[in-house]
KEKE-3310 file (N, C-alpha, C; in steps of 0.2 Angstrom, whole numbers, plus 5000, padded with zeros to 4 digits):
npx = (5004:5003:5003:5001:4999:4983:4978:4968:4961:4946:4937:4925:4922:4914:4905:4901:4894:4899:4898:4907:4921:4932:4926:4923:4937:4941:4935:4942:4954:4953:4949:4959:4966:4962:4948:4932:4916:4905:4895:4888:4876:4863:4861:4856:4863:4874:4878:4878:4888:4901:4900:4901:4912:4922:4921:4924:4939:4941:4935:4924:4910:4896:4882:4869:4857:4857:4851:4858:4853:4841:4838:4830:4831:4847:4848:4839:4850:4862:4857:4856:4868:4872:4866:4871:4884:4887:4895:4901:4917:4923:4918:4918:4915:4909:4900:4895:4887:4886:4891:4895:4892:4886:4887:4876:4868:4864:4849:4835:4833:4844:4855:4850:4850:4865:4868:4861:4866:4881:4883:4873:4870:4882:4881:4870:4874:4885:4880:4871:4881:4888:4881:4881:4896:4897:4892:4899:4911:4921:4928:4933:4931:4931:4930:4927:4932:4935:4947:4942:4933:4940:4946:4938:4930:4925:4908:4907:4898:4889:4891:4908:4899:4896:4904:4914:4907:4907:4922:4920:4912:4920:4929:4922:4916:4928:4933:4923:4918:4932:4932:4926:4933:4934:4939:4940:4943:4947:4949:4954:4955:4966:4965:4961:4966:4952:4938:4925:4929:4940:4930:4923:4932:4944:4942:4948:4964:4973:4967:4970:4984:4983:4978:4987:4998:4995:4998:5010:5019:5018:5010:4994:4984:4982:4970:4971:4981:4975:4965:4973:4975:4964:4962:4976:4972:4962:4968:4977:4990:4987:4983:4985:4980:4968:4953:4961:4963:4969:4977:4978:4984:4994:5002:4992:4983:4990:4992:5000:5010:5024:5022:5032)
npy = (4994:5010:5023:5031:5024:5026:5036:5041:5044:5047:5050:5049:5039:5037:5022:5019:5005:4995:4983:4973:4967:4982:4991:4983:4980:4993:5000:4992:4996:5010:5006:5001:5011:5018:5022:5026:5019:5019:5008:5007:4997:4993:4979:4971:4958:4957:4965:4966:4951:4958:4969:4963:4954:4965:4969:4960:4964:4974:4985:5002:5001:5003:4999:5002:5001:5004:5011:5021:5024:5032:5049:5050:5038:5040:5050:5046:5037:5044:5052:5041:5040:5052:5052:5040:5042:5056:5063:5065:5064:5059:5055:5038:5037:5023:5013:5005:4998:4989:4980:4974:4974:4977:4994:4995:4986:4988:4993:5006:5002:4999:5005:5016:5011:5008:5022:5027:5023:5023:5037:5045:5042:5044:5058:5063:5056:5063:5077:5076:5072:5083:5094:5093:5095:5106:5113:5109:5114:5106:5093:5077:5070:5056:5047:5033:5029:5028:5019:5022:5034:5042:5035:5027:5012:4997:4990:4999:5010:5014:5013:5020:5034:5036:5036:5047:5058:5055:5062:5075:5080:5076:5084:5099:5100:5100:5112:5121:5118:5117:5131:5128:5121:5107:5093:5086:5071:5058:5041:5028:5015:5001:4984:4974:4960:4948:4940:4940:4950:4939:4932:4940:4947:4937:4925:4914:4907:4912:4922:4932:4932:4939:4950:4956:4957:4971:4978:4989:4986:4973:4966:4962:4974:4973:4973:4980:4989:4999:5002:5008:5019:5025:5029:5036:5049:5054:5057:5068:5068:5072:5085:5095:5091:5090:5090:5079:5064:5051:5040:5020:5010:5002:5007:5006:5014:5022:5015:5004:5010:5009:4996:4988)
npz = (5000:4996:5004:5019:5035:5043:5034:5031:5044:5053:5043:5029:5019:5004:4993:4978:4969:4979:4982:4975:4966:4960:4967:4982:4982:4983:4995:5005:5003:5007:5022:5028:5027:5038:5037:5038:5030:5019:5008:4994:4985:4971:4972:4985:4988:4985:4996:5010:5012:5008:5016:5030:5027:5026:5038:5047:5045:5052:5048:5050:5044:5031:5025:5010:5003:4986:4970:4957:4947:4949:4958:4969:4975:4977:4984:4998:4999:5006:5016:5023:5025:5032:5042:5049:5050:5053:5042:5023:5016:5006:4990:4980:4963:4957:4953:4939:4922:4910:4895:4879:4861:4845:4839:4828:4831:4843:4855:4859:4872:4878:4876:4884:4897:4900:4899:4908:4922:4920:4917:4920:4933:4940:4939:4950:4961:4961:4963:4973:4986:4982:4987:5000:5002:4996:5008:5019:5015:5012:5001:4992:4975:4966:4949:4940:4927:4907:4894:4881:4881:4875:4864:4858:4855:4847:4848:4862:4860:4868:4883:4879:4876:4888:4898:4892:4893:4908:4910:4904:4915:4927:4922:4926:4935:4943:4940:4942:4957:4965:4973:4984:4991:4986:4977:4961:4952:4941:4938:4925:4924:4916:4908:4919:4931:4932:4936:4929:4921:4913:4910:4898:4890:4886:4884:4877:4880:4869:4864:4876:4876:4865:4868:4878:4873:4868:4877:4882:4895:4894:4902:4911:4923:4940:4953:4964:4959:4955:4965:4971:4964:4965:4980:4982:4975:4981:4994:5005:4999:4985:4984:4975:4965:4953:4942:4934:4923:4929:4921:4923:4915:4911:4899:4887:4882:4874:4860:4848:4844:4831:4832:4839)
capx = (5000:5007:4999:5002:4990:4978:4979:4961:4957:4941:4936:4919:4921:4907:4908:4895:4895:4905:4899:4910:4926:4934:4920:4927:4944:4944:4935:4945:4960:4951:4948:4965:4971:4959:4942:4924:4915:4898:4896:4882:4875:4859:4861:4856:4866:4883:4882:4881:4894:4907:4900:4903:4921:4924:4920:4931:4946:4941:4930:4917:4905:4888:4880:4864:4855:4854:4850:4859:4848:4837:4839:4827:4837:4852:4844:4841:4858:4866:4855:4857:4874:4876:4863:4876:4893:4887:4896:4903:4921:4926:4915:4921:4908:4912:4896:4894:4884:4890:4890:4898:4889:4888:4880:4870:4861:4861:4842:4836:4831:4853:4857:4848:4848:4870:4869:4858:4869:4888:4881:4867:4871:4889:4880:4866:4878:4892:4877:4868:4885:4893:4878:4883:4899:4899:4891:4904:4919:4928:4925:4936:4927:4934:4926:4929:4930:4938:4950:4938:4930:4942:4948:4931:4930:4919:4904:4907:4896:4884:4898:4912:4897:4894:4912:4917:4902:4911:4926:4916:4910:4924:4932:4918:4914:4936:4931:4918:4918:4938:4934:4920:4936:4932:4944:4936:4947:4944:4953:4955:4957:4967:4962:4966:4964:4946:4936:4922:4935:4944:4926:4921:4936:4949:4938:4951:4972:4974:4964:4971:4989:4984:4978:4995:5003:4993:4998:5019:5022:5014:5006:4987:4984:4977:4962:4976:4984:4969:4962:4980:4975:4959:4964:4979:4968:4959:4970:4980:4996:4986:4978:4985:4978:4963:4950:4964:4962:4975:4977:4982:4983:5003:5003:4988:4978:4994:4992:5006:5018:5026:5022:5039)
capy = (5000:5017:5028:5028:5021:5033:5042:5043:5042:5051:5053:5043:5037:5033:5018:5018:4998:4994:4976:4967:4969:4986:4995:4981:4983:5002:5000:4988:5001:5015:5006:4998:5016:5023:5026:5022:5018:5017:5004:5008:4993:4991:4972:4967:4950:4955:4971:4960:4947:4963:4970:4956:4954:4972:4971:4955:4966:4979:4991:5003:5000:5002:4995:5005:4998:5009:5013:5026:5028:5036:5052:5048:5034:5044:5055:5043:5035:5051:5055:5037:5040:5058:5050:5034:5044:5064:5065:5061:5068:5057:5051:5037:5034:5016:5009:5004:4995:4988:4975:4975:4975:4983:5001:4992:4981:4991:4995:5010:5002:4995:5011:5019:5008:5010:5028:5028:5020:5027:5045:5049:5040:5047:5068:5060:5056:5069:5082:5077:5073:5088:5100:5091:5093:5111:5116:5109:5117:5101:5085:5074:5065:5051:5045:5029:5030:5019:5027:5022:5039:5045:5031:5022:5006:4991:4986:5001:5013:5017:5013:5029:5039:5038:5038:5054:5062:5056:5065:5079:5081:5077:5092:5103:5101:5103:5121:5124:5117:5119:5135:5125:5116:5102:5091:5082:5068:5052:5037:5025:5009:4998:4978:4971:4953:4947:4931:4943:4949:4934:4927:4943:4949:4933:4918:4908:4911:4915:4931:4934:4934:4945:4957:4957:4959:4976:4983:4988:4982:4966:4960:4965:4975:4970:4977:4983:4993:5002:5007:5012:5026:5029:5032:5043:5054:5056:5057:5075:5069:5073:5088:5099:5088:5093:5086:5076:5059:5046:5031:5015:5005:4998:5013:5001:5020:5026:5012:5001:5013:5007:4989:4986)
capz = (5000:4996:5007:5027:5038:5046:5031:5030:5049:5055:5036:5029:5010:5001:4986:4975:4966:4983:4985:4972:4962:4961:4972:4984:4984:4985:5001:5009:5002:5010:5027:5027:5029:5042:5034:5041:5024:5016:5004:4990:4976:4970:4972:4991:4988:4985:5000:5016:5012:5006:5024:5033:5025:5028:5047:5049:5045:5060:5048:5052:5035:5034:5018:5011:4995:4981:4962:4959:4941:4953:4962:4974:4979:4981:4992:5003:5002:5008:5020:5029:5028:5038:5052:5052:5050:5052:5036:5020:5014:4997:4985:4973:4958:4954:4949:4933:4921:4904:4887:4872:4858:4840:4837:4824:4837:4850:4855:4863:4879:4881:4877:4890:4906:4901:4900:4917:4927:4921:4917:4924:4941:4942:4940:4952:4967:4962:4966:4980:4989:4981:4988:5008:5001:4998:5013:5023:5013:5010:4999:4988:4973:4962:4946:4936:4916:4903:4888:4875:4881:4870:4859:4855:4853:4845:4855:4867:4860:4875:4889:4878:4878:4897:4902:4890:4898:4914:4909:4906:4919:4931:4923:4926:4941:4947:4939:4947:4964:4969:4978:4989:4996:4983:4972:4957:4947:4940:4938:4920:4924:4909:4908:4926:4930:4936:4935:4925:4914:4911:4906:4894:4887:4884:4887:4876:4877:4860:4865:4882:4873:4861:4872:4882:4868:4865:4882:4883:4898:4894:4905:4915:4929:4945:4955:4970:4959:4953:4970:4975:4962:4968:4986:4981:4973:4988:4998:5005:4993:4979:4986:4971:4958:4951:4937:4930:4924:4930:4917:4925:4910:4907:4893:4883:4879:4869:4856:4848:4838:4823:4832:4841)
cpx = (5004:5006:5001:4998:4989:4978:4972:4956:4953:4940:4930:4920:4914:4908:4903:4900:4901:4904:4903:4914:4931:4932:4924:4934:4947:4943:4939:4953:4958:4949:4955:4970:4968:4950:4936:4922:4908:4898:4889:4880:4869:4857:4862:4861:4872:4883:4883:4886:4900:4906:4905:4912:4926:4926:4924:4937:4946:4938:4925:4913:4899:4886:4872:4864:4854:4855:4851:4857:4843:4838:4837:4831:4843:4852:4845:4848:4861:4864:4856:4863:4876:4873:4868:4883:4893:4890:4901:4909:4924:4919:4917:4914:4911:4907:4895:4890:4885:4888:4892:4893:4888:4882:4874:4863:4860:4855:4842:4836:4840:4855:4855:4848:4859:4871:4867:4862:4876:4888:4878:4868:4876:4885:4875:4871:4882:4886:4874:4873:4890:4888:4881:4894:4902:4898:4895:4911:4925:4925:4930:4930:4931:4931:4930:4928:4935:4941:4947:4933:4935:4945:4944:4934:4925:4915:4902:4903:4891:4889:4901:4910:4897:4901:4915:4913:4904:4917:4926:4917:4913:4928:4928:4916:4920:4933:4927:4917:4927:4938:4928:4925:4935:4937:4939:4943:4944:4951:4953:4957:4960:4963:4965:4963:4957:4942:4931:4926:4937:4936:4923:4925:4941:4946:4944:4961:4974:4973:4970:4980:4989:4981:4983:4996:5002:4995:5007:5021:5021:5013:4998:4989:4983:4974:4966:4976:4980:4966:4968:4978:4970:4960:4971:4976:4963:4962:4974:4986:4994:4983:4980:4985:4972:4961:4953:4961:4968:4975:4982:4983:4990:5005:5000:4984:4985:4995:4999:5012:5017:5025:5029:5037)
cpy = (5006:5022:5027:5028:5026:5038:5048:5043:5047:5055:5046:5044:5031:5031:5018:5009:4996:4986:4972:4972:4975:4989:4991:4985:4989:5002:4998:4993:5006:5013:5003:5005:5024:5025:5023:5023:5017:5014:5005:5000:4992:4982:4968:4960:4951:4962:4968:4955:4953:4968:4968:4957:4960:4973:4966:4959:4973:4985:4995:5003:5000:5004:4998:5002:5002:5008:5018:5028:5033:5041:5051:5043:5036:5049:5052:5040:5040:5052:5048:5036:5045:5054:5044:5039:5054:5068:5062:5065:5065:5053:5045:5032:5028:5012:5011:4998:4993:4981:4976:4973:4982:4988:4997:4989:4985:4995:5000:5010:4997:5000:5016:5016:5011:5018:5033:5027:5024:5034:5047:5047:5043:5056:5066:5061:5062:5077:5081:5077:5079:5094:5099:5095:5104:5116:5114:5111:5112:5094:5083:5068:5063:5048:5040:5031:5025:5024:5026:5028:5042:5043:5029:5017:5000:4988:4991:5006:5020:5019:5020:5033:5041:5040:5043:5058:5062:5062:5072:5082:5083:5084:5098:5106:5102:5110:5124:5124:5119:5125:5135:5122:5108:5100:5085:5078:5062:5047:5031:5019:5005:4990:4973:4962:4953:4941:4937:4944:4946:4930:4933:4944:4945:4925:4910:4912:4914:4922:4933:4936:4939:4953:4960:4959:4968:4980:4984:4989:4977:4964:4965:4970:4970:4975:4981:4990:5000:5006:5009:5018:5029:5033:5037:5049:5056:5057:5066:5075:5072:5080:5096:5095:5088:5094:5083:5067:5054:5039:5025:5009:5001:5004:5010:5006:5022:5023:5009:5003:5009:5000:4985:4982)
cpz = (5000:4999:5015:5029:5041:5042:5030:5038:5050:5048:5033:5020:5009:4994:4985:4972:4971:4983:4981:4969:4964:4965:4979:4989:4984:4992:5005:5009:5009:5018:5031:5031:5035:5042:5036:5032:5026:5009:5000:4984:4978:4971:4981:4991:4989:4992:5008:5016:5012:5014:5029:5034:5026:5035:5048:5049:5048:5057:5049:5045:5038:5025:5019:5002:4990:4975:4960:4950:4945:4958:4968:4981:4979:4987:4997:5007:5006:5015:5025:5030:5033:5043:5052:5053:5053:5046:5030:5016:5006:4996:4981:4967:4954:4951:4943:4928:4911:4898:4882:4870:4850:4840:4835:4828:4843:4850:4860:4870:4882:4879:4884:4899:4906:4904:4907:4921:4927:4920:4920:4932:4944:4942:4947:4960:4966:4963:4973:4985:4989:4986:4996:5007:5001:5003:5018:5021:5012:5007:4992:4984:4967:4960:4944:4929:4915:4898:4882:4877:4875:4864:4854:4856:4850:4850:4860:4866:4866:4879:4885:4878:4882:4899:4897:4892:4903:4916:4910:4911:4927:4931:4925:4933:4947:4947:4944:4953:4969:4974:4982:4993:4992:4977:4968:4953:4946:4938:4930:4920:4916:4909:4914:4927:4937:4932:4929:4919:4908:4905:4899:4887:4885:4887:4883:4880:4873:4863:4871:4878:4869:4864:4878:4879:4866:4871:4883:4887:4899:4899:4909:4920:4935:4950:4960:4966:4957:4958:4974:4972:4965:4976:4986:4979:4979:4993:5000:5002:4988:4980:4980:4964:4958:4944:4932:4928:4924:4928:4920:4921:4906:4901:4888:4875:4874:4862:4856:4844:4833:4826:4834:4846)
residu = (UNK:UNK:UNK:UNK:UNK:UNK:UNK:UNK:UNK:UNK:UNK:UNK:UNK:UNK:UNK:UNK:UNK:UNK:UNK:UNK:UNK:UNK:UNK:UNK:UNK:UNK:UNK:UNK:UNK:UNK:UNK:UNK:UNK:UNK:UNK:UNK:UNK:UNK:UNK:UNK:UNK:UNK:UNK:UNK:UNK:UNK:UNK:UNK:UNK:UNK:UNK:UNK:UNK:UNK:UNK:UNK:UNK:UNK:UNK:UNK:UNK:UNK:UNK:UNK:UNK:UNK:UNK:UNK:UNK:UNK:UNK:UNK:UNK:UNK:UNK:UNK:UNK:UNK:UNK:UNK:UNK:UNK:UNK:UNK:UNK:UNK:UNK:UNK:UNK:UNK:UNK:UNK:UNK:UNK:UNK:UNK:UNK:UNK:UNK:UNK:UNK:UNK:UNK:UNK:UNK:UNK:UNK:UNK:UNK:UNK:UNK:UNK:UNK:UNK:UNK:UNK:UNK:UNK:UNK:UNK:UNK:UNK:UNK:UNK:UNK:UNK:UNK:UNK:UNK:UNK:UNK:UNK:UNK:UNK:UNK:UNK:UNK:UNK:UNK:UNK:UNK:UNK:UNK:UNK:UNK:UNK:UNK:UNK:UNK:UNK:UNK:UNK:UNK:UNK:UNK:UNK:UNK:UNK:UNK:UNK:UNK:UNK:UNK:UNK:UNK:UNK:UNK:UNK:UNK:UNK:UNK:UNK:UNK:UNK:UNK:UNK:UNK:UNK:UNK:UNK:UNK:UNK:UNK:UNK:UNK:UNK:UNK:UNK:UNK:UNK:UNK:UNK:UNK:UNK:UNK:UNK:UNK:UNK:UNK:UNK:UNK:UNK:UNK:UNK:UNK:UNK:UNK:UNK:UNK:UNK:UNK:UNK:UNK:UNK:UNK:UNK:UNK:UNK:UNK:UNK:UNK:UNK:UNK:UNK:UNK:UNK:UNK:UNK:UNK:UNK:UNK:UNK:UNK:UNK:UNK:UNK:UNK:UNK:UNK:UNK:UNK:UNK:UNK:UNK:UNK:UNK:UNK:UNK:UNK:UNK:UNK:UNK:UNK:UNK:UNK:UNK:UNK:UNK:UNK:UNK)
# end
């Protein structure tokens, strides 16, 4: 871990999509170095066990159900976090909702649940926690995106729409919120290793090799190193960095050169 411990003590982070995978492993980052948490997903199932799991390694957590397509329901989330914690200092908008698929086929009702969930759910939390956020003169918020916001990619039409909107947005809201005491930035994961992953994006070898091959430091990430960025950015090291986006991807986003 790259951060000293109690970096984040008497500080409350809120995961959106905390119960599984990266949402996960940031939290555990973020209580590892101090942090009481709140754990947001729409999916009752996966938030008690990632609870549980949490509170075995001496957590304070406290797991709240939400849909963060729904204002509504972030309202609430918010609000059952300050009556648990009195307040909420970093954000990190990690749910997300996803599929490949070509433009061609893609219908208007998978276009729009995507766009709900990594667009509209990321303004969604980054306002209601931004409003708590600027009334206390201080709040750290950290998005997830993908670099096919700026790349494109095949199949990812809805998903590049949503996370260059994210980009947006992150920058938009550095501008405008920094002198509320407020730091906006986002994080750009590359291809890290995960059982989903593995089953989406390289289900044989063949593939799995060729998508190394496209990254020049060959080889994947892994989920640590990812929420090492998300917690740096949130943390006081980073506290003159503002609405950047921090690619952790091997160098995958710069492409392959001349093919060396």
């Amino acid at each position: 871990m790259m951060l000293p411990a109690e970096t984040f003590r008497d500080r409350t982070v809120l995961v959106t999509g905390g119960g599984t995978g990266l949402g996960l492993e940031t939290a555990e980052r973020f209580a590892a170095l101090g942090a009481r948490l709140v754990i947001a997903s729409r999916n009752p199932d996966h938030l008690e066990p990632a609870a549980a799991r949490l509170r075995e390694r001496g957590a304070q957590v406290f797991p709240v159900v939400t849909d963060v397509r729904h204002p509504a329901a972030v309202a609430r989330m918010l609000q059952a976090a300050l009556e648990r914690f009195g307040a909420v200092d970093v954000l990190v908008n990690n749910a997300a909702g996803n599929f490949l698929c070509p433009t061609e086929k893609l219908t208007p009702g998978g276009w729009k649940v995507v766009i709900d969930i990594a667009l509209n759910g990321v303004f969604y939390c980054s306002r209601e926690v931004g409003l708590h956020m600027i009334e206390r003169g201080f709040g750290r918020i950290v998005n997830v995106v993908a670099a096919y916001a700026w790349t494109g990619g095949p199949g990812t039409a809805h998903s590049a729409a949503a996370k260059a909107g994210v980009v947006a947005l992150t920058r938009t809201l550095a501008v405008e919120w920094a002198r509320h005491g407020i730091r906006v930035n986002a994080v750009c994961p590359g291809i890290f290793q995960s059982e989903g992953a593995r089953q989406r994006l390289w289900p044989t070898t063949e593939q799995e090799e060729e998508l190394r091959r496209a990254v020049p430091l060959q080889r994947f990430g892994n989920v640590a190193e990812v929420a090492d960025a998300i917690t740096y950015l949130a943390s006081p090291y980073a506290d003159y960095i503002n609405g950047e986006v921090l690619v952790v991807d091997g160098g995958a986003h710069l492409g392959r050169g001349l093919g060396f």
